[in-house]
DOKE-217291 format. One record per residue (C-alpha): residue number from 1; x, y, z; chain; residue in one letter. Coordinates in steps of 0.02 Angstrom, whole numbers. Example, Ala and Ser with C-alpha at 12.3 -4.5 7.8 and 13.67 -1.06 7.14 Angstrom:
residues 2
BALUM   resi       px       py       pz   chain   resn
BALUM      1      615     -225      390       A      A
BALUM      2      684      -53      357       A      S
//
This chain:
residues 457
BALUM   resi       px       py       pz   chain   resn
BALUM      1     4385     5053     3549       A      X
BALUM      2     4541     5177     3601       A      X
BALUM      3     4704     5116     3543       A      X
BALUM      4     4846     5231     3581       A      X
BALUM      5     5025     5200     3543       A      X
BALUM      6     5165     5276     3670       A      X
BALUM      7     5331     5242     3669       A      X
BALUM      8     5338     5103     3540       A      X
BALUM      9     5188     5010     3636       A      X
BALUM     10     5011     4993     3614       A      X
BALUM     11     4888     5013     3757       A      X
BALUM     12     4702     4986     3762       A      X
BALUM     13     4572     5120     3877       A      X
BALUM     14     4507     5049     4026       A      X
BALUM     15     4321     5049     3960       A      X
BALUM     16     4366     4956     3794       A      X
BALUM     17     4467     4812     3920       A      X
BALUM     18     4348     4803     4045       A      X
BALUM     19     4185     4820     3931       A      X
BALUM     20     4257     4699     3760       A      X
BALUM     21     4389     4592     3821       A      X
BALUM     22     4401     4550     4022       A      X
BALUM     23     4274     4625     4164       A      X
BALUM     24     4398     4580     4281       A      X
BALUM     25     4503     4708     4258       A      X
BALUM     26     4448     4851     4390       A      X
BALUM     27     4523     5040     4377       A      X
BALUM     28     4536     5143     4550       A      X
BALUM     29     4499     5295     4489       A      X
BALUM     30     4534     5388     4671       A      X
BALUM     31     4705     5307     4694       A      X
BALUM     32     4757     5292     4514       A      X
BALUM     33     4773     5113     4518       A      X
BALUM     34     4741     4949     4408       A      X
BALUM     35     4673     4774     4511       A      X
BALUM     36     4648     4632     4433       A      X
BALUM     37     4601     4470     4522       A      X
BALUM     38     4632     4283     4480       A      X
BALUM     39     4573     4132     4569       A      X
BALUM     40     4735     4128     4694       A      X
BALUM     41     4809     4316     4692       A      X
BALUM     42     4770     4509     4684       A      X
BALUM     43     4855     4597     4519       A      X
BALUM     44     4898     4771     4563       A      X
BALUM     45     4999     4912     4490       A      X
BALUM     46     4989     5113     4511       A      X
BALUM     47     4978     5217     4344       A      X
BALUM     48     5149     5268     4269       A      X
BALUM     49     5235     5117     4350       A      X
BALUM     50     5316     4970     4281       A      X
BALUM     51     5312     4878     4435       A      X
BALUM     52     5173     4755     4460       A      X
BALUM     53     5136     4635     4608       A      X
BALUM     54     5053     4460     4591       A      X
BALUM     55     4998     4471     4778       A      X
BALUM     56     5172     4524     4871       A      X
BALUM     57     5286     4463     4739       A      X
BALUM     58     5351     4613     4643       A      X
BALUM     59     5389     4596     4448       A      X
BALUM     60     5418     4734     4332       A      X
BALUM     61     5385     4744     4134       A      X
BALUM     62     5523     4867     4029       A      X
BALUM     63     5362     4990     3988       A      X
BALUM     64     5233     5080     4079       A      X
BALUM     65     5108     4967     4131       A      X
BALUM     66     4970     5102     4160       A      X
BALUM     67     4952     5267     4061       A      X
BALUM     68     4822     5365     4164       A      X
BALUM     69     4745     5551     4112       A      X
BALUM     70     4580     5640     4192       A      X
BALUM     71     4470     5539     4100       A      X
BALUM     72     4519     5347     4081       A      X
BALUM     73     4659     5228     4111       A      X
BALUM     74     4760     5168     3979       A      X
BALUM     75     4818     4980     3999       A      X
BALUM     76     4979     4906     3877       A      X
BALUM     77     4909     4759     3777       A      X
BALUM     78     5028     4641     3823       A      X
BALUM     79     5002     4666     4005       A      X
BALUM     80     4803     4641     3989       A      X
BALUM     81     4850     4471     3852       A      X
BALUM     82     4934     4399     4018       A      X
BALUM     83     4767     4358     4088       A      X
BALUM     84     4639     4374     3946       A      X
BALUM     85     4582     4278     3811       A      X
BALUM     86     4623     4351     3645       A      X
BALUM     87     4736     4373     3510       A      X
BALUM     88     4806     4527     3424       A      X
BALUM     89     4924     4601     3296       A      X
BALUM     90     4988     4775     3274       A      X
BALUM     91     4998     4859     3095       A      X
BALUM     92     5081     5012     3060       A      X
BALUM     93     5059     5128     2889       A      X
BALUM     94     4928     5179     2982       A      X
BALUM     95     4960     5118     3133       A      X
BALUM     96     4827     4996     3213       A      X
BALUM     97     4766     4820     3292       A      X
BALUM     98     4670     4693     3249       A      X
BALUM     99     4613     4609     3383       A      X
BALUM    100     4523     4454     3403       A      X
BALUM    101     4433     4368     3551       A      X
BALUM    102     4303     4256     3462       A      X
BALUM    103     4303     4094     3417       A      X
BALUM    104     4233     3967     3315       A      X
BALUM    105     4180     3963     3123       A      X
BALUM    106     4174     4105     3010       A      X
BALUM    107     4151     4131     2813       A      X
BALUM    108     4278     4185     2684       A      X
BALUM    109     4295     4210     2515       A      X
BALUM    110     4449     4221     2385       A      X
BALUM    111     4446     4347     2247       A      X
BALUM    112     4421     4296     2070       A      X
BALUM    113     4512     4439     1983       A      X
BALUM    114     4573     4596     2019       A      X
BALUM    115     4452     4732     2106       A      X
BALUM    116     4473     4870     2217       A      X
BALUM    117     4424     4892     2416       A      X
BALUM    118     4301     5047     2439       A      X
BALUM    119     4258     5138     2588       A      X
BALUM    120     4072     5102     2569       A      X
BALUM    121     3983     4999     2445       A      X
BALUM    122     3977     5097     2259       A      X
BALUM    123     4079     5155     2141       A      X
BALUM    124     4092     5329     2192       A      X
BALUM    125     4167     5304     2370       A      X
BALUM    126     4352     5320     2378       A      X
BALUM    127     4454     5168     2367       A      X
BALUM    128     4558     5096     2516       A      X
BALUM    129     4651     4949     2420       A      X
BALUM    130     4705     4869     2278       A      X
BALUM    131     4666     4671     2291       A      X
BALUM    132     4732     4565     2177       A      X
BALUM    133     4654     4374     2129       A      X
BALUM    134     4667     4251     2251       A      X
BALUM    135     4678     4388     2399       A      X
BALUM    136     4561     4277     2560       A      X
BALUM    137     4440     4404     2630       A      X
BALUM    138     4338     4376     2799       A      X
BALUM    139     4130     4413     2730       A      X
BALUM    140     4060     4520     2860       A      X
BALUM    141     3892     4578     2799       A      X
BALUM    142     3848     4490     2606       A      X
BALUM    143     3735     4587     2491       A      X
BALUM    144     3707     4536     2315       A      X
BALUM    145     3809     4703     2253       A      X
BALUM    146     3924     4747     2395       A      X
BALUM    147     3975     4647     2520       A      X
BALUM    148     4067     4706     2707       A      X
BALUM    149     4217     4626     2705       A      X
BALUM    150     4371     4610     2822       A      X
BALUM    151     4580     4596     2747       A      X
BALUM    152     4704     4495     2854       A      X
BALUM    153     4761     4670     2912       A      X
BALUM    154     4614     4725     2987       A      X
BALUM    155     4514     4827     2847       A      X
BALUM    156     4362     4816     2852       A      X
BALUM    157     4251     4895     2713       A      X
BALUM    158     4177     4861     2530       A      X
BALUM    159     4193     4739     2369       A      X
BALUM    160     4091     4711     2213       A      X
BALUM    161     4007     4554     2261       A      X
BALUM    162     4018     4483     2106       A      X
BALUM    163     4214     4487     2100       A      X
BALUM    164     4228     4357     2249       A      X
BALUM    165     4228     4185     2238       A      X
BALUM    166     4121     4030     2338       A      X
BALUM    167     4106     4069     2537       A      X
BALUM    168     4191     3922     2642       A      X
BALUM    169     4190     3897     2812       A      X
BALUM    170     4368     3926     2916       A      X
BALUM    171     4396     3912     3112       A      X
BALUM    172     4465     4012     3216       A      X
BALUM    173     4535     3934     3388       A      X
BALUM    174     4627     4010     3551       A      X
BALUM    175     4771     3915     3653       A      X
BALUM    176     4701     4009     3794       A      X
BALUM    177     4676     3905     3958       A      X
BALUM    178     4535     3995     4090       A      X
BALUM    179     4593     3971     4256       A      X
BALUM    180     4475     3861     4392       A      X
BALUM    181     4400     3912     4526       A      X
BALUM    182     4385     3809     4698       A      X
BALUM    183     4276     3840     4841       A      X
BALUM    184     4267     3776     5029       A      X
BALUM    185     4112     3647     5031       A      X
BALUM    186     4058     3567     5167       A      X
BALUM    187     3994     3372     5173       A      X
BALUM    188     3837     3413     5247       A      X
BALUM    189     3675     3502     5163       A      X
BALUM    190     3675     3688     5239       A      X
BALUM    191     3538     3751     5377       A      X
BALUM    192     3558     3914     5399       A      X
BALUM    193     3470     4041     5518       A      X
BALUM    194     3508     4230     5541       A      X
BALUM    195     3523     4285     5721       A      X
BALUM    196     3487     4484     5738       A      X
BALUM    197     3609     4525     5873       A      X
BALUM    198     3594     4722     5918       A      X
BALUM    199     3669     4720     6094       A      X
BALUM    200     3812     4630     6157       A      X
BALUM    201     3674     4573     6288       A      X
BALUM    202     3588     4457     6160       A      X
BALUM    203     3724     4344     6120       A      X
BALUM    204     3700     4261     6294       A      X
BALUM    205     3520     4204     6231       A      X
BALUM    206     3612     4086     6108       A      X
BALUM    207     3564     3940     6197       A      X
BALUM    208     3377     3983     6198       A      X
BALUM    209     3390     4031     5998       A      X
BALUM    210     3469     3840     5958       A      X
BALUM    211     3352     3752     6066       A      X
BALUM    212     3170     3818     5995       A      X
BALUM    213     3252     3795     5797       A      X
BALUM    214     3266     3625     5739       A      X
BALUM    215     3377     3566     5637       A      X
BALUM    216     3480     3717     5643       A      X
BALUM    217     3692     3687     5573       A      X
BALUM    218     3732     3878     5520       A      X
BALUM    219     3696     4030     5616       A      X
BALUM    220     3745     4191     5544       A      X
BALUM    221     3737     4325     5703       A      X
BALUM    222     3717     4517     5643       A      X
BALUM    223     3903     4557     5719       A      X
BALUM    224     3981     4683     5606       A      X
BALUM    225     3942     4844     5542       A      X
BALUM    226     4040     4973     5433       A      X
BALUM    227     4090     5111     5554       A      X
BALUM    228     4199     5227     5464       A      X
BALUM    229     4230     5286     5273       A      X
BALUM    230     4395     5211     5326       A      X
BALUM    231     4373     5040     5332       A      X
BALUM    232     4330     5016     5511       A      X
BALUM    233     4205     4900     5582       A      X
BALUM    234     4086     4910     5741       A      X
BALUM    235     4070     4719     5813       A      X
BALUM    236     3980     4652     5946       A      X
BALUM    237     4060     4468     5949       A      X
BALUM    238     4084     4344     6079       A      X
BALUM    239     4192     4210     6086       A      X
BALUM    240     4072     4112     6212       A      X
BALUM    241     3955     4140     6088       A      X
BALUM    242     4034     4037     5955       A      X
BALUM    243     4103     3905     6079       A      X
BALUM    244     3934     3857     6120       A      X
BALUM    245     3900     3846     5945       A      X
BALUM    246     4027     3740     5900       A      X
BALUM    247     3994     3645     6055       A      X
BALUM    248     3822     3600     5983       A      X
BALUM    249     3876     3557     5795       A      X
BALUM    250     3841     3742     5740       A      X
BALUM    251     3938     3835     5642       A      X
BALUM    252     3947     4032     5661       A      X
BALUM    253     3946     4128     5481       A      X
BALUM    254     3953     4302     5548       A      X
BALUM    255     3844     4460     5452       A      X
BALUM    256     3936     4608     5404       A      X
BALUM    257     3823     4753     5340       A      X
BALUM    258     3837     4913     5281       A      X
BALUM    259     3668     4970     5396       A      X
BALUM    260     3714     4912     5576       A      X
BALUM    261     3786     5082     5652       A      X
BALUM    262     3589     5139     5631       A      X
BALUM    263     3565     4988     5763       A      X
BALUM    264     3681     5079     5889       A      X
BALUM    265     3630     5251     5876       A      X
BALUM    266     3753     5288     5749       A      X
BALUM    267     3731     5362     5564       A      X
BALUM    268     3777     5233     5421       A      X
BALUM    269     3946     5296     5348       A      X
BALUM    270     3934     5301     5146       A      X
BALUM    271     3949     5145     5059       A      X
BALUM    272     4032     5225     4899       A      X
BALUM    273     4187     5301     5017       A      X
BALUM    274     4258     5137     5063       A      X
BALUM    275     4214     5028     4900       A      X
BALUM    276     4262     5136     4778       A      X
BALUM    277     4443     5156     4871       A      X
BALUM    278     4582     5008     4875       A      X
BALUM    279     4660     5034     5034       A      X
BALUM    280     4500     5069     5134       A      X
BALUM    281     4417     4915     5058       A      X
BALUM    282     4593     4837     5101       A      X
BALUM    283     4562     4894     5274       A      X
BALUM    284     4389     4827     5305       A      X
BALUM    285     4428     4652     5220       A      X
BALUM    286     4587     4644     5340       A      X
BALUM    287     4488     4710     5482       A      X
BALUM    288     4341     4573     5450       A      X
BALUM    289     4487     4439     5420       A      X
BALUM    290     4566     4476     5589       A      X
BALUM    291     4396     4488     5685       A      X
BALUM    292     4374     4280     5577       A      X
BALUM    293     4537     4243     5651       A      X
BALUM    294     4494     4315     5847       A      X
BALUM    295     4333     4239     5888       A      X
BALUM    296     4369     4074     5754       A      X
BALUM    297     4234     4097     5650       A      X
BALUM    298     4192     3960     5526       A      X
BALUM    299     4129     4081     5399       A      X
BALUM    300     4081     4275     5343       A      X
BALUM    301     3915     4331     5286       A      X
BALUM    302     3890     4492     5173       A      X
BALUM    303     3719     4600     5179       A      X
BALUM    304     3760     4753     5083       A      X
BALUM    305     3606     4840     5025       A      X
BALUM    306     3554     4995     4947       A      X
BALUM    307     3716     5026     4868       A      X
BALUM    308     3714     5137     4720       A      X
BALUM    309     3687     5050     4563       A      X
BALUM    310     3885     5178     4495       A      X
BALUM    311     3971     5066     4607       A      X
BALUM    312     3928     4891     4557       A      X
BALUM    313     4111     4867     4495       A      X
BALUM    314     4177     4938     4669       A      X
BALUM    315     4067     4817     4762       A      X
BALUM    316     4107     4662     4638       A      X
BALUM    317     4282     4697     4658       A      X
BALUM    318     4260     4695     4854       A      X
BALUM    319     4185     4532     4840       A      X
BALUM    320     4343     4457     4734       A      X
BALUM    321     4467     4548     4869       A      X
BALUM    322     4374     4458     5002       A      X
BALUM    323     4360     4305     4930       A      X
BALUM    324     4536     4275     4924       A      X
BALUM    325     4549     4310     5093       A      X
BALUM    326     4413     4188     5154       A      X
BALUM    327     4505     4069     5041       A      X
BALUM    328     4668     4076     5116       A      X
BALUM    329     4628     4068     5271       A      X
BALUM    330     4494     3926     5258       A      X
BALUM    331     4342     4031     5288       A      X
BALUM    332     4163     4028     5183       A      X
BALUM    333     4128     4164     5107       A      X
BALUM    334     3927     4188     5081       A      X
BALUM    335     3854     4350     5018       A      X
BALUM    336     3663     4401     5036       A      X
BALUM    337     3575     4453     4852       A      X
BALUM    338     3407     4534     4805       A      X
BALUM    339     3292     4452     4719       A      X
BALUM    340     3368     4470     4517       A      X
BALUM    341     3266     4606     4424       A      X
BALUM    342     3320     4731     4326       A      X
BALUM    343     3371     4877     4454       A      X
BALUM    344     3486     4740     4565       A      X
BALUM    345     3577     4684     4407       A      X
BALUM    346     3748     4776     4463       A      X
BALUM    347     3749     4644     4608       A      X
BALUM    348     3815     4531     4488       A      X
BALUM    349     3750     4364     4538       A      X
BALUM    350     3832     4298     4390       A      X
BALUM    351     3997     4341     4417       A      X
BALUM    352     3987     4299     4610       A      X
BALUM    353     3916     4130     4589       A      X
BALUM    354     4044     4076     4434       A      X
BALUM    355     4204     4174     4450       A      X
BALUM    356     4244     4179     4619       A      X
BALUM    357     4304     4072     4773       A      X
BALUM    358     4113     4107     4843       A      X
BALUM    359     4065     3949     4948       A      X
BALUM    360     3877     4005     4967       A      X
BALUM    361     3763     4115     4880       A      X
BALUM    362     3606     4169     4975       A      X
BALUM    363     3433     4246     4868       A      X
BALUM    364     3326     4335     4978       A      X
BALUM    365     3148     4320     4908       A      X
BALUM    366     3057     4441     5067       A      X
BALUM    367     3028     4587     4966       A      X
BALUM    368     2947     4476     4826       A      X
BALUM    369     2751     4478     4841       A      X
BALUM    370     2703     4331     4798       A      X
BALUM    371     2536     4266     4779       A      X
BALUM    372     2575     4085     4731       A      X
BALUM    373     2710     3963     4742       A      X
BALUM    374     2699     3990     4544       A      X
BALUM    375     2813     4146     4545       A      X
BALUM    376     2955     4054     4627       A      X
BALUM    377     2960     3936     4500       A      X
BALUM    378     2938     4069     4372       A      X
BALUM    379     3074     4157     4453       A      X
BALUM    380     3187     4035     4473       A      X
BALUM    381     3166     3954     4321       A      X
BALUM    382     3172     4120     4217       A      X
BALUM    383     3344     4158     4303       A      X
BALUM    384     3421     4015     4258       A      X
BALUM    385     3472     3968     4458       A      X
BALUM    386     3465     3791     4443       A      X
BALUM    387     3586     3811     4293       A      X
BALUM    388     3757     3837     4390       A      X
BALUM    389     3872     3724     4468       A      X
BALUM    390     3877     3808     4629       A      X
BALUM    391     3791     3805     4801       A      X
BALUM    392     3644     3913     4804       A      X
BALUM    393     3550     3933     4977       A      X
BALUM    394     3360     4001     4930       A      X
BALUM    395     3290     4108     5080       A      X
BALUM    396     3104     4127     5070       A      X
BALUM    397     3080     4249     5218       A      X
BALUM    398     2900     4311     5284       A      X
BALUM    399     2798     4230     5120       A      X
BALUM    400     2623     4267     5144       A      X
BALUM    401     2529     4145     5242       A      X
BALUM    402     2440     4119     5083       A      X
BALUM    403     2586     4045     4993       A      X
BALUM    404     2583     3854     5076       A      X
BALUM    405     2590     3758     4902       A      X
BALUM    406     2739     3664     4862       A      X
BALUM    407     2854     3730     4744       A      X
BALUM    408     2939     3600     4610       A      X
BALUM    409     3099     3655     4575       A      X
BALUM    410     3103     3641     4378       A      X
BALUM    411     3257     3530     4383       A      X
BALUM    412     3222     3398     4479       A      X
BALUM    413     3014     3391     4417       A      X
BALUM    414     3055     3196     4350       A      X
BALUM    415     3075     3164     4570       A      X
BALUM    416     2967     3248     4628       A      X
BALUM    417     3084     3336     4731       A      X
BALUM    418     2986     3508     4826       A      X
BALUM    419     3020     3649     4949       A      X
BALUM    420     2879     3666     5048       A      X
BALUM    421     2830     3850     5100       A      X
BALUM    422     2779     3893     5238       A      X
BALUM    423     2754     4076     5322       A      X
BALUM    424     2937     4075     5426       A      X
BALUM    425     3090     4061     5365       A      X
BALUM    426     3165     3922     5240       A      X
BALUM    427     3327     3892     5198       A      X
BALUM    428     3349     3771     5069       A      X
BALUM    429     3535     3699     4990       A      X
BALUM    430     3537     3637     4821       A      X
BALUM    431     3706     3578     4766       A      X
BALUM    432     3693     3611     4579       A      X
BALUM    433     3758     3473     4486       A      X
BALUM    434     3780     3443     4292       A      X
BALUM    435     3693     3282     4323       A      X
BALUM    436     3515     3307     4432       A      X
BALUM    437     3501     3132     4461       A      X
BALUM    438     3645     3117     4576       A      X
BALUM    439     3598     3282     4657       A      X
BALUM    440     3423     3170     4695       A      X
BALUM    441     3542     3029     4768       A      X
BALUM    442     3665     3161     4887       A      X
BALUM    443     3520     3254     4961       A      X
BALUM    444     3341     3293     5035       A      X
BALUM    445     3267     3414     4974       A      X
BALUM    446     3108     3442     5050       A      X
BALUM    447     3145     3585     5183       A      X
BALUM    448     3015     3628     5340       A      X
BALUM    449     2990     3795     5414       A      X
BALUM    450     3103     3842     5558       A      X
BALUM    451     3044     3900     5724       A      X
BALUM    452     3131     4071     5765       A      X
BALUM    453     3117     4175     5922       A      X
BALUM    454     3081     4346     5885       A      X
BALUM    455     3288     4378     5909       A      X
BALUM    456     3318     4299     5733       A      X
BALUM    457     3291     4386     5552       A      X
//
């Protein structure tokens, strides 16, 4: 941890903030400015300012906010204790912090007569402290000789074992209140197709796409592309297009991707120059939010891929920005994930599916070879998806023909409850309840294979 005291104040880096204390927190390196988002409003301030806004609504602290240098960003405590859960005092003679963000029970120990804090355990390494009897230490590490202890002040080395007292257990508890997050749901169980749309030309086969898929609510047409490193976006909507939809009881959940300018004969600008900037990510979630607005979407599907694994944070962060957006103006947000392995981790499926105003999350499994309906269990047991209390949509797409077997999701095994594969595309809801037994009562569960034309993915 970097602690670094200017003008009278303390400030934290970036990396120890972001890495020890709140991920939320996101540094723009490029344009030399902090973001942090909460469940209702974008946090942002520019290095050397003390000027903050809370969305639009400007407030100022009497310090710097943001100390910035080539290397790392340098964040004043008491601006990053606003929205994080943690405790901390500041020492001086030296200076320091101690800083504390875990709670619970932990073991002490008083002093039974006068002794002497060392540096490292014997009697040759300097000594830090006098202590006298009756002095409460924190036991870190106990040893029968020397035991790693921790002063109220925030020492932390070395006593003769056998000069402290009997360990007892103290608490330690935080007044801190994490914020909620709400999401749009809808009252019906979610059956989603993806419509590949390349031409402006194929949206007027919409009616022929509904009627040969049954049971069809959700169609997410491939509209939007990333044009520009700007922020721009390529679209091939139609508003007759989505009136027919909602004429038949469909909603429209449009794609966005970050590959659909190859579809028009146009090279795929870089990912990394619009995430990893604020006001061109600003740019395409306003662009994408206006486009909602135009053609009255009901909702806005994400399919990044291939992004590089540097920019996870970038791409998180775009997700948050977005989210809001969707939010306020009463749009579902659903975003498209790998298949969780190692090499997809900076996706974040975590922090999309519990953190944020996300509506849907969608798995795609079509990349997964999969010789039995034994590795989706596997999979989705050893992931822990049936463990959150979100909406989850599971898209098995192009399983081998092979893979027929039921799959019992490890949940609900007590009912019996499957999803039957089949080699098309499934798209399953599970509303993910604390209780399964009432998620047995709400909905069906047992999903058949669509029948797609060859203009849906």
């Amino acid at each position: 941890m970097k602690c670094c005291l200017f003008d009278g104040n303390v400030y934290l880096d970036f990396e120890t903030v972001h890495d020890k204390i709140n991920s939320r927190f996101f540094w723009d390196a490029n344009e030399n400015k902090l973001l942090y988002t909460t469940a209702t409003d974008l946090i942002s301030t520019d290095a050397e300012s003390t000027t903050y806004y809370v969305t639009k609504d400007a407030r100022t602290l009497d310090h710097t906010i943001v100390k910035a240098d080539a290397s790392t960003a340098y964040i004043a405590i008491d601006f990053v204790k606003q929205y994080s859960d943690f405790d901390y005092t500041v020492y001086d003679q030296p200076n320091r912090v101690v800083l504390t963000n875990q709670w619970g029970d932990y073991n002490t120990a008083p002093v039974k007569k006068s002794t002497e804090l060392r540096y490292q355990g014997g009697i040759k390494s300097p000594i830090l402290a006098d202590l006298a009897k009756g002095t409460v230490l924190t036991v870190l590490e106990p040893d029968e000789t020397w035991t790693k202890v921790m002063t109220d002040d925030g020492i932390i080395c070395y006593v003769k074992t056998k000069a402290l007292g009997s360990t007892s257990t103290a608490t330690r508890t935080s007044d801190y209140t994490a914020e909620e997050f709400s999401h749009i749901k809808k009252d019906f169980s979610i059956n989603l197709g993806w419509h590949q749309v390349t031409n402006s030309n194929a949206n007027t086969n919409i009616a022929n796409v509904l009627s040969n898929t049954k049971g069809l609510n959700v169609i997410s047409p491939t509209w939007f592309y990333l044009k520009d490193t700007n922020g721009g976006i390529g679209s091939l909507a139609s508003s007759d297009y989505v009136n027919y939809c909602h004429q038949n009881g469909v909603e429209v959940w449009a794609l966005v991707s970050n590959f659909g300018a190859k579809d028009q004969g146009l090279e795929s600008p870089d990912t990394t120059q619009v995430l990893t900037y604020s006001s061109r990510r600003e740019s395409l979630i306003n662009n994408l939010i206006s486009a909602a607005i135009q053609y009255k979407l009901d909702g806005i599907n994400v399919d990044f891929e291939s992004l590089d694994p540097s920019i996870g944070d970038s791409y998180i962060q775009f997700i948050r920005e977005l989210s809001l957006k969707c939010a306020n103006n009463g749009i579902v947000l659903s975003v498209d994930n790998y298949p969780p392995t190692a090499y997809t981790a900076f996706y974040n499926r975590s922090e999309q599916l519990l953190k944020h105003g996300l509506s849907v999350v969608i798995l795609h499994l079509y990349d997964i070879k999969m010789p039995s309906a034994v590795r989706l269990r596997q999979l989705i047991w050893r992931h822990n998806i049936c463990a959150v209390r979100k909406r989850l949509i599971v898209a098995l797409c192009d399983l081998p023909s092979a893979c027929k077997e039921a799959v019992q999701l490890p949940h609900l095994a007590a009912a019996e409850r499957t999803l039957d594969i089949r080699h098309a595309v499934i798209i399953a809801e599970i509303e993910l309840l604390i209780e399964p037994r009432s998620l047995i009562s709400r909905h069906q569960l047992r999903i058949s294979g669509n029948s797609m034309t060859a203009e849906q993915h």
